[in-house]
N, C-alpha and C positions, 0 to 999 in steps of 0.2 A: 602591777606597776609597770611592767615591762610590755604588758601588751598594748597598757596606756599612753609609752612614750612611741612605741610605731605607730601607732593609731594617729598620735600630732606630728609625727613626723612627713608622716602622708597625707596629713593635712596639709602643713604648709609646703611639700610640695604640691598640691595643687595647687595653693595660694599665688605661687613664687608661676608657676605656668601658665596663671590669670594673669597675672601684671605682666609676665611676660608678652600674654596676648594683645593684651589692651597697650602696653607699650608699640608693638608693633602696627598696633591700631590708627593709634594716631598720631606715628611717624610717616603711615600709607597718607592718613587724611591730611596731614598737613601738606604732603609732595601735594596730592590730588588739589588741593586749593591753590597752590603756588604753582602749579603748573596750569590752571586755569586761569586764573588773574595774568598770568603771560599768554596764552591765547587770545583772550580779550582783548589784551592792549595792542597785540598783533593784528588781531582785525580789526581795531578801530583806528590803528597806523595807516594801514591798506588801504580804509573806505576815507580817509581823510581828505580836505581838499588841497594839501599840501600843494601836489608835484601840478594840480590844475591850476594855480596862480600864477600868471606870467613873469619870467625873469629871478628862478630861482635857481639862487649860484651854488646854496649846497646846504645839504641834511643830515647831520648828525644825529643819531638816535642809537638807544642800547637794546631795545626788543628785540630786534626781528635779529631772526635766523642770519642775515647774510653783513647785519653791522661790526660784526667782532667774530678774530678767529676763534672759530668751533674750539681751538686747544685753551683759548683764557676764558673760554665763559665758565669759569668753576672760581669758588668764594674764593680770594684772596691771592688770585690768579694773577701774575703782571701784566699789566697791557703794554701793546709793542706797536697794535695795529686799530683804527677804528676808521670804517668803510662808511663813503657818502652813500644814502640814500637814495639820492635824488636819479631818478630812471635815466635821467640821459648821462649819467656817468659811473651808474651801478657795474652795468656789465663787463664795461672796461676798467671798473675800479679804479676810477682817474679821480682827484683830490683827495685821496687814502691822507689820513694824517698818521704822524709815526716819532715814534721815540726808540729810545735803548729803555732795555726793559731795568726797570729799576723798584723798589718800594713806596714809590712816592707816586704811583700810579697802581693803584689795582680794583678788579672788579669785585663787586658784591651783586650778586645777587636776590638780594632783600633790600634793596635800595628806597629813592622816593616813591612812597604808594605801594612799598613792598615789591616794586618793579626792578630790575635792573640798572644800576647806576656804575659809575667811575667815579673812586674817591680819590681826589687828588690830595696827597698831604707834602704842602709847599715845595709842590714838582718844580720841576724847568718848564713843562708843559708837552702837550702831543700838537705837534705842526706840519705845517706843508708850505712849503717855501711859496710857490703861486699857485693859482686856483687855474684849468684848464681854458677858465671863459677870460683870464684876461683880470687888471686889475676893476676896483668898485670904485667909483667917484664918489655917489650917494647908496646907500644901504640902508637894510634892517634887519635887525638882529634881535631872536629871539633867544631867552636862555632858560634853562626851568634848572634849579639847581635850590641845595642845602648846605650852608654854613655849619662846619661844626666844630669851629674854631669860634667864638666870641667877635664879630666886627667890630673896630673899636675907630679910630681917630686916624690908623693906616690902614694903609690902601689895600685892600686884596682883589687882585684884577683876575675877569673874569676869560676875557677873551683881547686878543691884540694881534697885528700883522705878525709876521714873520720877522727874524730879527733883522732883516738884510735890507727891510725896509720900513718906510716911516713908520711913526707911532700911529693906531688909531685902536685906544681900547677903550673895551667897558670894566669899572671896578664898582665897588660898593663900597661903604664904609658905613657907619653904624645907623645913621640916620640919613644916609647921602648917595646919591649914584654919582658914578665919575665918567663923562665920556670925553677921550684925548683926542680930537683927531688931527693937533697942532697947533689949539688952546685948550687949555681944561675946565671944563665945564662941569661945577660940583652942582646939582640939582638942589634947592633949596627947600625949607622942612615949611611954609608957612600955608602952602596950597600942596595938598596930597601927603601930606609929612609920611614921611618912611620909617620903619624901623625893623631893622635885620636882627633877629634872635637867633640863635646858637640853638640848631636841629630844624628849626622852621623850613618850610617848603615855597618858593616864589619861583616867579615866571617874570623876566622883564623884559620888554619889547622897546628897543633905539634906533632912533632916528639917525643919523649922520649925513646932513645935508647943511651944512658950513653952519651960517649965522639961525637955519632955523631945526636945530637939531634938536631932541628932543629926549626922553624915558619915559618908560610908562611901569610901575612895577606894581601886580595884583589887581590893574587899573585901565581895562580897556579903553578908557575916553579920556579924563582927567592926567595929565603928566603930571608928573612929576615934579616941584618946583615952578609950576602954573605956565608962564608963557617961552615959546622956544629962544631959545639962546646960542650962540656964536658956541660952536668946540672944532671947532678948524677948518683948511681943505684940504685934507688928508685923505689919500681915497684908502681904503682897506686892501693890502697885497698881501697875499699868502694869509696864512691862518695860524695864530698860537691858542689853543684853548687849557685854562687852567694856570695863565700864568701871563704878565705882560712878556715883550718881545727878548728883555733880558736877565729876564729870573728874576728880579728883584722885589718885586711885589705880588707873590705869588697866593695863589688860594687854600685852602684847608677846607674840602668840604666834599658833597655829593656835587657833580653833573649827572644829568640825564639827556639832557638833549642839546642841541644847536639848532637854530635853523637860518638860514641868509638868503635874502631877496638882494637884486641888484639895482636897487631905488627903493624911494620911498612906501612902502604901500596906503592904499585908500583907508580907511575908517572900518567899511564893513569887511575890507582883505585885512585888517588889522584884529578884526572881532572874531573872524574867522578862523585866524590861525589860533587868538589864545582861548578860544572856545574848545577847540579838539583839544589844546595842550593840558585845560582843566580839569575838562572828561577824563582822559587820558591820568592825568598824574593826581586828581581829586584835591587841585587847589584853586581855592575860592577865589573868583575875579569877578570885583566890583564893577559896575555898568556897563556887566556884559551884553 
């Protein structure tokens, strides 16, 4: 009896030392997958036609090595700090956007696509009072971001100036895009109808060029609300991302990326950019 009970006792310890293994197994494999999938998304940021499209004012992104201090890229980290992009103001770190570090701003690293995001839960927002090139007349703006708050009937704005200066945001609400840039221009549901679900992944690309302003969300060609419409002439100064200029319609969700051109872009600069963003974050864009 007694030689039976060491006998299973040495049993399950081997047992308990197999799942230990196999635990470590596929604690190794899961890093090993998650650290490829961010390599990937690194080289396909890199080989992108991005920074080769003329007149781009700034690049927001959460991949690469040099967008976020090396101290907050760990899960649930505060962000304080998030570095453009864009080559011609990397190196001097010039339109760094910046906050006080708080909870209403932190990284994840399993974000959209399993990539790298900033979840903002109804922040103040990360800003930069102006951008180094000067203010934007006409723009475009692209955003790839997750709801994970319910859109409903208010406003949760995506991206807006600086508080110091006019209004000019993008919001969304549950069937609607909103762009301000000194009228508000709610995109209508009867051509391209929208609909924002809570954890869903989009990518929406705006025009702001006065009476012929525009959205395009999931939808390379087709806008949104069908033909362009008046939202102001408010040019874009400095940057709030994750919140309008005065907190009060702020967002609940994943960002991953920004990107700003300083005018309108072409059709195939248009297809171009949300072509990589799809690749890139693996969401689906109609007549691309």
């Amino acid at each position: 009896m007694t030689k039976r009970q060491a006998f299973s006792l040495i049993e399950l310890s081997v047992v308990l030392i197999i799942i230990g293994l196999l635990i470590v197994g596929v604690t190794r494999g899961v890093s090993i997958v998650k650290s490829s999938r961010l390599a990937a998304a690194r080289i396909m940021t890199a080989k992108s036609k991005i920074a080769e499209i003329s007149d781009l004012a700034a690049w927001y992104e959460t991949s690469l090595a040099t967008s976020l201090l090396p101290s907050e890229t760990v899960d649930e980290s505060q962000i304080t700090t998030w570095y453009d992009s864009n080559p011609s103001s990397l190196l001097e770190q010039k339109n760094t956007l910046s906050k006080s570090a708080g909870s209403d701003l932190i990284y994840r690293s399993n974000g959209i696509n399993h990539l790298p995001s900033l979840e903002f839960n109804y922040s103040t927002g990360i800003k930069i009072t102006d951008f180094y090139q000067g203010w934007s007349a006409q723009n475009t703006v692209f955003i790839v971001f997750s709801p994970t708050a319910a859109p409903n009937s208010a406003l949760m704005v995506l991206v807006d100036s600086d508080a110091s200066h006019s209004t000019s945001s993008i919001g969304i609400k549950s069937d609607k895009i909103s762009l301000d840039a000194g009228t508000t221009l709610e995109t209508g549901t009867a051509v391209s109808p929208l609909f924002f679900d809570v954890n869903g992944s989009y990518i929406i690309a705006a025009y702001f060029d006065s009476t012929r302003s525009r959205a395009y969300s999931n939808n390379a060609t087709t806008a949104a609300g069908g033909s362009p419409a008046d939202a102001g002439p408010n040019s874009l100064n400095g940057l709030t991302v994750g919140a309008n200029k005065d907190s009060s319609n702020s967002f609940q969700g994943l960002i991953s990326e920004v990107i700003i051109f300083n005018r309108v872009l072409q059709i195939d600069e248009r297809k171009s950019v949300m072509s990589y963003l799809s690749k890139k974050y693996r969401i689906y864009i109609a007549e691309l």
